[in-house]
C-alpha positions, 0 to 999 in steps of 0.5 A: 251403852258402855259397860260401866266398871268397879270403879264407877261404884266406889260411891255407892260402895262406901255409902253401904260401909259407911252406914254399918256398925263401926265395930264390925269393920277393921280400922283402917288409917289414913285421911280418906278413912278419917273423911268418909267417917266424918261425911257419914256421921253428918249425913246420919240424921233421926227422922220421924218414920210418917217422912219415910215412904217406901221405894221401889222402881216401877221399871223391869227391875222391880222383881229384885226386890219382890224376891228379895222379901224380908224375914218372917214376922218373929223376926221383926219382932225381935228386931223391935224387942232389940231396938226397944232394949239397946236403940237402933245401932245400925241406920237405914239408908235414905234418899231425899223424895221429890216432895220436901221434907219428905224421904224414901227409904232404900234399905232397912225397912224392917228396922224402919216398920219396928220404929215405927211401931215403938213410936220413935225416931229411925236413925238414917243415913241420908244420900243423893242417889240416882234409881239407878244408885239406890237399886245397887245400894240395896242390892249390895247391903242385901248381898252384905247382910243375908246370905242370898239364895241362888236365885236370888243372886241370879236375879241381882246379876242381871239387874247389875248388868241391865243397869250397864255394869260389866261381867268383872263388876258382878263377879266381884260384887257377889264374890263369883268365878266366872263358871258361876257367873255364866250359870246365874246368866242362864237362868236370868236368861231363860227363866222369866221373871213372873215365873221366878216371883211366883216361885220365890226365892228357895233359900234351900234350893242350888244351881240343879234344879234352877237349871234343869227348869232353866233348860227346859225353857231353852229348850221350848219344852215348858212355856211361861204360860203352861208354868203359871197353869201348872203354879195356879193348880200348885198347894197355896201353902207350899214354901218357896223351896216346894214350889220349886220342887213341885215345879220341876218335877212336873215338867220332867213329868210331862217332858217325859210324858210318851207322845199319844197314840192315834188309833183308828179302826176304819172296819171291823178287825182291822186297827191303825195305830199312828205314832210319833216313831211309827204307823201300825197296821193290825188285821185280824184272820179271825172273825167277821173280817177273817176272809179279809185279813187272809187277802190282805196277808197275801197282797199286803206286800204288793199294795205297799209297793205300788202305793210307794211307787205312786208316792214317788211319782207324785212327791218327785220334785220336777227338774229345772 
């Protein structure tokens, strides 16, 4: 498929301007101004919230916005309290639903959930946009609006590309270098998405500790189900950036973690240890077996030769 470029989401960049506050973007002159105002204002209608459904895709992007989660509850009702006071000043941004009469919401659910919650109508801006479309829209109005985690930027990079668009595309939509893009594509990359929903966000967490897990997967030195065992045992209670933490720091436990030590001890006195590095053998001269460790002192040279020599013979691979 071909990579798609800046270009191609001028649509779905000047439905994300237009659906903001007038008074937090620079006036810019010009008929096309003048127009997409004008377009804005007829698509912005005052719609009965029991007509808004929830959107989400069901597909492999879905995650974006599972780590993406709205603010905590306090600030929803702040968010209700300001509405209450001052009316809704910026719309939602909707999409026509299958069923008529019917939309489904692809930004500003919170100020959706407060209207709701007052009884009133929710101002919307109201679009004909594709999945593909509404996915980016909401990704750009997040991206515009919150200031992401790293993770989560990560997480938006990789959904813009798998919908087809290039690496220029998702450096100027997340305001990126390229070092910084590279680094968000290895953790997309390596890190699964069930880990990353279950670890969430971490609004407090940079680039070190997501690559270090990044690279413990690259490396095959943790797997996706050896991570979930270890989150399933993890506090329920631990914030996202804790859960992160707890994370790494038991895989860099466990990779550190010396290799065990096989030990046998076939008779009395005489112990073999096998490791990863190195096979041991310790007799001892005193005791029940004492006669036994001075014989094997003295031949022990001679059977490692002869027990080598018979290694040889049988491990020599046969001439063509």
């Amino acid at each position: 498929m071909a990579r798609k470029s800046l270009g191609d989401m001028s649509g779905i960049a000047s439905t994300i301007a237009r659906s903001g506050p007038a008074k937090d973007r620079p006036a810019r002159s010009g008929a096309p101004a003048l127009g997409a105002l004008q377009g804005s204002l007829s698509a912005i209608r005052e719609i009965d919230p029991a007509l808004v459904d929830d959107w989400g895709p069901t597909d492999r992007l879905d995650p974006l916005t599972a780590v993406s989660t709205p603010e905590e509850e306090d600030g929803l009702e702040g968010l209700r309290a300001s509405i209450a006071e001052g009316g809704q000043q910026v719309p939602i941004l909707v999409r026509r639903a299958p069923t008529d009469g019917r939309f489904q919401v692809i930004y500003g659910r919170r100020r959706l959930q407060a209207c709701r919650e007052l009884g009133i109508k929710v101002r919307a801006n109201v679009q004909d946009l594709s999945d593909d479309a509404a996915l980016l829209a909401k990704g750009l109005e997040n991206a515009a609006r919150r200031n992401l985690s790293f993770y989560e930027r990560a997480r938006f990079a990789a959904v813009i590309q798998r919908l087809g668009y290039d690496n220029t595309t998702a450096r100027k939509v997340l305001g990126l270098t390229r070092s910084y893009l590279s680094h968000l594509q290895k953790i997309a990359t390596y890190i699964p998405d069930s880990i990353g929903d279950r670890i969430g966000a971490a609004p407090k967490s940079g680039r070190p500790k997501w690559m270090a897990l990044a690279e413990a997967f690259q490396h095959e030195k943790v797997t996706e189900e050896r991570l979930h065992a270890i989150l399933d045992r993890a506090d329920p209670e631990l914030t996202s950036d804790e859960r992160l933490n707890h994370v790494v720091r038991e895989v860099s436990r466990r990779v550190a973690r010396p290799a065990q030590t096989l030990e046998i001890q076939p008779m009395e006195g005489v112990t073999i240890r096998s490791g990863r590095g190195s096979v041991t053998l310790s007799v001892a001269k005193t005791g029940e077996n004492a006669a036994f460790g001075t014989w094997l002192d003295e031949n022990l040279a001679r059977i490692v030769e002869e027990s080598f020599e018979v290694f040889t013979t049988v491990n020599t691979p046969e001439e063509n």
